[in-house]
C-alpha positions in Angstrom: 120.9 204.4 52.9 120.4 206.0 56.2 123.0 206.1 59.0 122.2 204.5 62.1 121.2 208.0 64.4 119.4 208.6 60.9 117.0 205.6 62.2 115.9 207.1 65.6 112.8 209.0 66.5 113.2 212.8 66.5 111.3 215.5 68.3 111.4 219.0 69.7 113.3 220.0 72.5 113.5 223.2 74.5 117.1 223.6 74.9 117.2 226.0 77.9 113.8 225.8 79.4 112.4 229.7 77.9 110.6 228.2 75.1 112.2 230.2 73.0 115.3 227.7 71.8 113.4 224.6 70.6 115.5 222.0 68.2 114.4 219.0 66.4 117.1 216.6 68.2 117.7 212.9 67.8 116.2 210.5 71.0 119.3 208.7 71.5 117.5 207.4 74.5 115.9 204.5 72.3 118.6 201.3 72.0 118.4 198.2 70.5 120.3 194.8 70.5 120.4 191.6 69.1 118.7 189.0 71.6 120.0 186.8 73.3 119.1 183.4 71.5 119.8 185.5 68.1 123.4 185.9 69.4 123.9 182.1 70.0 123.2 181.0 66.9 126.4 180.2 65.5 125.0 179.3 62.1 124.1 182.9 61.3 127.8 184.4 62.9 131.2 183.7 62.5 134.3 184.4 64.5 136.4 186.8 63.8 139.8 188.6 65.1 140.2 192.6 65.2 143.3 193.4 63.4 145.3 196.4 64.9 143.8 199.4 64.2 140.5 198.2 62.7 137.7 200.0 63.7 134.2 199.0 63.3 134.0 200.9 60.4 136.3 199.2 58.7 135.1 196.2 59.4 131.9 197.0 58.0 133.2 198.5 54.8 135.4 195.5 54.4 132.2 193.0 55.3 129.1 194.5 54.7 130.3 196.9 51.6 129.7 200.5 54.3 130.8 201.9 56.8 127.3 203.0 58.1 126.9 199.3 58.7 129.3 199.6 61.7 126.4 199.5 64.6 126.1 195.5 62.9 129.7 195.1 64.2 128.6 196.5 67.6 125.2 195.1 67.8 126.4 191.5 67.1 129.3 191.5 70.1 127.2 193.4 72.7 129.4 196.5 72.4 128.1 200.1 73.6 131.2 201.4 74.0 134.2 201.6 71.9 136.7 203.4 74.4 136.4 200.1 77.1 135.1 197.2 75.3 137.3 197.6 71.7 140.5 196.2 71.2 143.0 199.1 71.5 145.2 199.3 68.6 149.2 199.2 69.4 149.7 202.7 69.9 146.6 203.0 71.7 147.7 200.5 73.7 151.4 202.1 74.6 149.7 205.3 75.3 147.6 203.5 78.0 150.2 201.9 79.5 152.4 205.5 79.6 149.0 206.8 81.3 148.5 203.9 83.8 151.7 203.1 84.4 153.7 206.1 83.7 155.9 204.1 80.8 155.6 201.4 79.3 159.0 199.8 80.9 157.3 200.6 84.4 154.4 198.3 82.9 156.7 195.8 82.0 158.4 195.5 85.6 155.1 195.9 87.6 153.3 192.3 88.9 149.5 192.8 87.9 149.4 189.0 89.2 150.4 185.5 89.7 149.6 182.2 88.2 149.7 178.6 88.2 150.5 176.5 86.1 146.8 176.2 84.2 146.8 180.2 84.1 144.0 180.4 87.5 145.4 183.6 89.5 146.9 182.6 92.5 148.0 184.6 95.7 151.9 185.3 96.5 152.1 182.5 99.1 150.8 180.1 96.7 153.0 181.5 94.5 156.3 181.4 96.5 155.4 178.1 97.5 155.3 176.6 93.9 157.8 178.9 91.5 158.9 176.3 89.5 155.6 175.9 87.9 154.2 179.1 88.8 154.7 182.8 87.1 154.5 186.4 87.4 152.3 188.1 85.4 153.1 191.7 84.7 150.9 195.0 84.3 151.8 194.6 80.3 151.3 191.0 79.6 147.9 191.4 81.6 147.2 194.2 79.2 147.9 192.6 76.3 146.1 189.8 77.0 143.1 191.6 78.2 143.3 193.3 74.6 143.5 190.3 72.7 140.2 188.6 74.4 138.5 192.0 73.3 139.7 191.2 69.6 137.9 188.1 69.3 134.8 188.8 68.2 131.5 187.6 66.0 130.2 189.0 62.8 127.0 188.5 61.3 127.1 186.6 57.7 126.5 189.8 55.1 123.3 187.6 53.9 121.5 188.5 57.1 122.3 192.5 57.0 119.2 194.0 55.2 117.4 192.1 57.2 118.8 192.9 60.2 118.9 196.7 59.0 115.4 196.7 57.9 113.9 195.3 61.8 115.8 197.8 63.2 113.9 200.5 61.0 111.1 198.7 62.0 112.1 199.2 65.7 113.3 202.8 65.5 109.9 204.0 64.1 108.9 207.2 65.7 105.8 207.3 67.3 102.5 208.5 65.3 103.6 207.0 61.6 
């Protein structure tokens, strides 16, 4: 089976301009994604939630039987990067907060925002005039919660994946063959 990069057109590449350093390198400019009406079906998806620490890789092992199966994962949620758009596992996640925040406590005592009572943002005014059924929301709650949208996710139904793998080969072919 080949790897996803495995897919992608090659060609030569003059490292440094002389002529003299030329490499066979991988055109990682070349992307594809599922389209848009593809990713609505719901028939051919299902939902699922990131458990912490599960990486697309895992994922794909668990689902798909490999691990090279992991740009599926991606592919199917609209994800091009893992370090902003996949859920943070909970050490990841405290480590953030140290980073952003200095420590987690500070996290836990700084207002990220304020809500009513159906969870809309609202400004402090609004918010000092309606406590009772208003609330703060903190840096780490906001977090968290941020983290936990990025863990829902779709996954494609395993029936669909040769396919899938097999139009993307189709996609990916270089140029002249």
């Amino acid at each position: 089976m080949k790897t996803y990069f495995d897919k992608f057109p090659k060609f030569f590449y003059d490292i440094d301009g002389t002529g003299t350093n030329v490499q066979w390198v991988t055109d990682i400019l070349h992307r594809a994604k599922f389209l848009k009406v593809v990713l609505a079906n719901s028939l051919i998806f299902y939902p699922y939630i990131v458990k912490d620490g599960e990486t697309p890789e895992i994922i794909a092992a668990k689902l798909y039987g490999s691990s090279n199966y992991y740009w599926i994962v991606m592919y199917c949620n609209d994800i091009f990067s893992l370090w902003d758009e996949w859920p943070l596992s909970y050490e990841q996640m405290q480590a953030y907060l140290t980073a952003k925040y200095g420590s987690v406590e500070t996290a836990q005592t700084t207002i990220d925002h304020w809500e009513d009572s159906y969870g809309n943002t609202i400004d402090l005014a609004t918010y000092n005039n309606n406590v009772s059924t208003s609330k703060i929301v903190y840096a780490d709650q906001a977090a968290i919660a941020a983290n936990a949208i990025k863990a829902q996710i779709k996954l494609l139904d395993p029936y669909y994946v040769p396919q899938v793998d097999a139009q993307l080969d189709a996609l990916l072919v270089p140029v002249g063959t």
